[in-house]
N, C-alpha and C positions, 0 to 999 in steps of 0.2 A: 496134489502138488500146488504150491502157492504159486501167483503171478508176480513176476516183479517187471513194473514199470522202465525202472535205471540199474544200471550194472551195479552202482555202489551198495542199492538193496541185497545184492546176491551175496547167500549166505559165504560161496565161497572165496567172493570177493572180500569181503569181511576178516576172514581169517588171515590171506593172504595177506591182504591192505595190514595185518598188526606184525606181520612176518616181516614185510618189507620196514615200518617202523623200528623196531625192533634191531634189526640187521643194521636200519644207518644208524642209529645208537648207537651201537658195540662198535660199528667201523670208526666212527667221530673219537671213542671214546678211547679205544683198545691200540687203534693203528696209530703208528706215528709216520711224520711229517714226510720219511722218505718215500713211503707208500702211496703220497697223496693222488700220484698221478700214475701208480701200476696198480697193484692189487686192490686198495681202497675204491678206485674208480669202478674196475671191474665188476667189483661186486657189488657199488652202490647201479650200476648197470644194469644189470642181470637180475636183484632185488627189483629195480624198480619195472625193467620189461616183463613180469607175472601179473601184476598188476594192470596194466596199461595193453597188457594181451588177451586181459577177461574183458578189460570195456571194452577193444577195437570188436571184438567177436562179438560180445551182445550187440552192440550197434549195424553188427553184418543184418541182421533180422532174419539167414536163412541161415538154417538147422545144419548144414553141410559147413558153411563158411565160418562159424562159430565153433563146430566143433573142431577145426582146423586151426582156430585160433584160439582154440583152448590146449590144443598140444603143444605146442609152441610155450605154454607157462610152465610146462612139464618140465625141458629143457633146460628153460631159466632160474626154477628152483632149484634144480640138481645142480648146474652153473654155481650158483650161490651156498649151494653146502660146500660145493669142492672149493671154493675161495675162502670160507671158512675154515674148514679143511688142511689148510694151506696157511693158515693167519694160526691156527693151534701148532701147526708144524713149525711153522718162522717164529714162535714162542711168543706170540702177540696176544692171545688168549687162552685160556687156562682148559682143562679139560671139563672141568663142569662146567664150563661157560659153551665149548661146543658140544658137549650132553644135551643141554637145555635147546639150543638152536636144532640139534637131529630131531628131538621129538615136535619140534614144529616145525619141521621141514615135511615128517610123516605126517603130520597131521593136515599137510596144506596137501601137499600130493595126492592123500587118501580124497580129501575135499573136492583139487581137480577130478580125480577119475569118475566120482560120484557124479558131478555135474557134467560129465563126457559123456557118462554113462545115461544118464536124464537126456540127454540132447539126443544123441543115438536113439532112445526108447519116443520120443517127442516125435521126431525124423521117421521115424518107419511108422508111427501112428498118421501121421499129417501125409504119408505115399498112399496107405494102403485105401485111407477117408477119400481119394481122389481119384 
């Protein structure tokens, strides 16, 4: 398994960081003016707390507190498909446009668990070395 130095290295920050891009796109672009301050905000929110939940946790430096704030991004992606969700429903964007957004909403969740999953297997190697 590779080391990475800074959060932004982590592969699964990477993905998520093009989720969160992505998402304020389509809300700038898609939402209109009434939204600015309900569902737009919300989801530019919750987009950007996945992100910002993988660096607070690499920066914890212990395997328990990291992976605790790595659940925490779980929440906020699902947050962010239901607000997308909800922006197909109030006819703000179109159904391939929320097709395109599920397969990288799976694709970042799959990403979290994987690295939840590393941390866990990291965490019981670094107990048992001790």
């Amino acid at each position: 398994m590779a080391t990475y130095n800074h959060f932004y290295e982590l592969p699964v920050y990477k993905r998520c960081r093009a989720f969160r891009i992505k998402i304020t796109g389509f809300a700038r672009k898609y939402f209109p003016k009434t939204e600015e301050y309900l569902l737009k905000a919300q989801l530019l929110d919750s987009a950007r707390s996945v992100t910002a939940n993988i660096a607070e946790g690499f920066g914890r430096f212990h395997y328990q507190e990291n992976i605790q704030y790595c659940r925490q991004p779980r929440g906020s992606l699902t947050e962010s498909m239901e607000h997308m969700i909800t922006a197909y429903d109030d006819h703000y964007i179109s159904k391939l446009l929320l097709a395109e957004v599920n397969t990288d909403y799976k694709q970042c969740l799959a990403a979290l668990n994987g690295y939840i999953r590393y941390l866990k297997s990291a965490k019981q190697e670094s107990d048992n070395n001790k």
